[in-house]
C-alpha positions in Angstrom: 0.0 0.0 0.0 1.4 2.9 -1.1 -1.5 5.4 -0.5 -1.2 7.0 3.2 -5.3 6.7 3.3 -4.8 3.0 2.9 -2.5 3.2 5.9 -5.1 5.1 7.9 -7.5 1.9 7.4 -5.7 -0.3 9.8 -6.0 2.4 12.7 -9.4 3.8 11.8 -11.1 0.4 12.5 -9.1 -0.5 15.9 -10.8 2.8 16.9 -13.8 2.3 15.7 -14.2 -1.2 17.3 -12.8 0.7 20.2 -15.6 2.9 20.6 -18.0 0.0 20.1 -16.3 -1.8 23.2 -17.0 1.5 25.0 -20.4 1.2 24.1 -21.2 -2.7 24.7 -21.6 -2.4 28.4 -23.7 0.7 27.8 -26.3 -0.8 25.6 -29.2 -3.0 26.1 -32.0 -4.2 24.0 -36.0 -3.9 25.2 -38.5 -5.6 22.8 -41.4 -3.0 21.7 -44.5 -5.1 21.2 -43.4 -8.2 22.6 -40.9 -8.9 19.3 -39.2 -5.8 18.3 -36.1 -5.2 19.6 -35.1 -1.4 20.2 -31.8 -0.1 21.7 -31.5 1.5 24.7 -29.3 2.5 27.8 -28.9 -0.1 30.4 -30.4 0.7 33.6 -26.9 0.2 35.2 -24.9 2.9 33.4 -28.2 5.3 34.1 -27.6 4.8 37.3 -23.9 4.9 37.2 -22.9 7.9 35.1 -24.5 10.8 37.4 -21.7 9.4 39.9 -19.0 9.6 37.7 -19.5 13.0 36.0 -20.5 14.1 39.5 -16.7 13.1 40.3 -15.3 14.9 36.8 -17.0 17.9 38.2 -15.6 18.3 41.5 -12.1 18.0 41.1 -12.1 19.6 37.3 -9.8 22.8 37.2 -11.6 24.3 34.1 -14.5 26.6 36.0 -16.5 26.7 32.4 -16.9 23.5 31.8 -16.6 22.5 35.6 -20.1 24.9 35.2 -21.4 23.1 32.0 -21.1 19.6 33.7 -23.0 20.5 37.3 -25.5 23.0 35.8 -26.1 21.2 31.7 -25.3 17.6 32.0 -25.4 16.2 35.8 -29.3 17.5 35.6 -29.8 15.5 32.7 -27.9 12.3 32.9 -30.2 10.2 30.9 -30.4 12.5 28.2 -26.5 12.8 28.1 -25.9 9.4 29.1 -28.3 8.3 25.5 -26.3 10.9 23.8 -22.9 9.5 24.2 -24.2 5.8 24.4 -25.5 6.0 20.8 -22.5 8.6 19.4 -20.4 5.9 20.7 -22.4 3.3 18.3 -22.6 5.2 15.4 -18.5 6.2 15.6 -17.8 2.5 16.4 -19.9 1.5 13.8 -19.3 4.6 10.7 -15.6 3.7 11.3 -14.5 -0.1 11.7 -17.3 -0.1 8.2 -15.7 3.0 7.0 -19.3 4.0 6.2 -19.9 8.1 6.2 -16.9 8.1 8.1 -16.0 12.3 7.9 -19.3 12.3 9.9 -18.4 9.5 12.3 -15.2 11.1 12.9 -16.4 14.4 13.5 -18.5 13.1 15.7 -15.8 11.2 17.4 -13.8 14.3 17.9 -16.6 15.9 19.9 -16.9 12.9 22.0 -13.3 13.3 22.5 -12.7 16.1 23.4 -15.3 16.1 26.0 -14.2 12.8 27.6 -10.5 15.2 27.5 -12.2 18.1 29.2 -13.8 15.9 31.8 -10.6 13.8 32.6 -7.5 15.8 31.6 -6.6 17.0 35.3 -7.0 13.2 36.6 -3.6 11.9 35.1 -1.1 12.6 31.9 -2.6 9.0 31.0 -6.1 10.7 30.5 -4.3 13.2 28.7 -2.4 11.1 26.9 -4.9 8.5 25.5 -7.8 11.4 24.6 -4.8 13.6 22.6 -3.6 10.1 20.3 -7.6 9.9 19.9 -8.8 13.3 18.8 -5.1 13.3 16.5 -6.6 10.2 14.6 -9.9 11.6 14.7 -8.3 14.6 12.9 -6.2 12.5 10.1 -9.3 10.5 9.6 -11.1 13.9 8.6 -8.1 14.8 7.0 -7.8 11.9 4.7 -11.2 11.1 4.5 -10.1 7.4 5.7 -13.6 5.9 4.5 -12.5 6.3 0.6 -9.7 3.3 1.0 -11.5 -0.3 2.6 -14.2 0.7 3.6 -18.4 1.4 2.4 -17.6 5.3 1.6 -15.4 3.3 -1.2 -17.7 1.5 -2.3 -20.7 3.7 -2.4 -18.2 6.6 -4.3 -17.1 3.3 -6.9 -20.9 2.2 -7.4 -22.0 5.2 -7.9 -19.1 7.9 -9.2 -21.6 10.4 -9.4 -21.9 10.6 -6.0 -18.8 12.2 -5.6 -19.7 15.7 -7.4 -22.6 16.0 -4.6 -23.0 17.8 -1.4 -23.5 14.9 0.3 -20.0 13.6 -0.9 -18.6 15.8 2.4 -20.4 13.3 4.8 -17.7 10.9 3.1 
């Protein structure tokens, strides 16, 4: 492979099946009508994640966003707690199929840097880990990793038109 997008394949889905191991413990199934299965957050992590950005607040050194966890997300946990459950699904997902994956890892960035801003006083290995992560999040933007082995590729060779269009940008 002499193309550095085909190099950027290899790492784009060991971080997407990343975020879908962040997400497996997160997510639960409920069956709507007695036979369709819906996702949803576990009970457990409901429960759980008020705790835990309870503790990123306390201790975080950044007043804003110190402010933004007590007085936006810790009163509404469950709404934040579906937000990140299911952004962590669709990253996992857009990238290890390398399906609209400029929109998964935009989206992965976001998630990113928030888990950075919530943790990066806690340790250099917070620090550390959330910086390598937003950096491939960046070169996956930046070299639109989904157009080498992956379903952006195939979508743009199926249908070569598609690359002239707006949408093309979600690619």
């Amino acid at each position: 492979m002499r193309s550095p997008a085909a190099w950027l394949a290899l790492p784009r889905v060991v971080t997407g099946l990343w975020f879908l191991k962040a997400s497996v413990t997160k997510l639960t199934f409920i069956l709507a009508g007695g036979f369709l299965p819906i996702p949803t957050v576990t009970a457990r992590y409901l429960g759980f994640m008020p705790k835990r950005v309870a503790e990123f607040a306390a201790g975080n050194p950044l007043g804003w966003y110190r402010d933004f966890l007590e007085v936006v997300v810790i009163p509404r946990t469950d709404l934040f707690a579906h937000l990140q459950t299911f952004g962590e699904v669709a990253v996992g997902l857009g990238l290890t199929l390398g399906f609209l994956t400029s929109t998964s890892a935009a989206v992965g960035l976001l998630l990113t840097a928030n888990y950075f801003l919530a943790t990066h006083w806690i340790g250099f290995c917070q620090q550390g880990f959330h910086l390598i992560l937003a950096a491939g999040m960046v070169a996956f933007l930046g070299a639109r990793a989904g157009r080498v082995a992956g379903l952006d590729a195939w979508l743009l060779r199926r249908w070569p038109g598609l690359d002239a269009s707006p949408a093309a940008r979600l690619f």
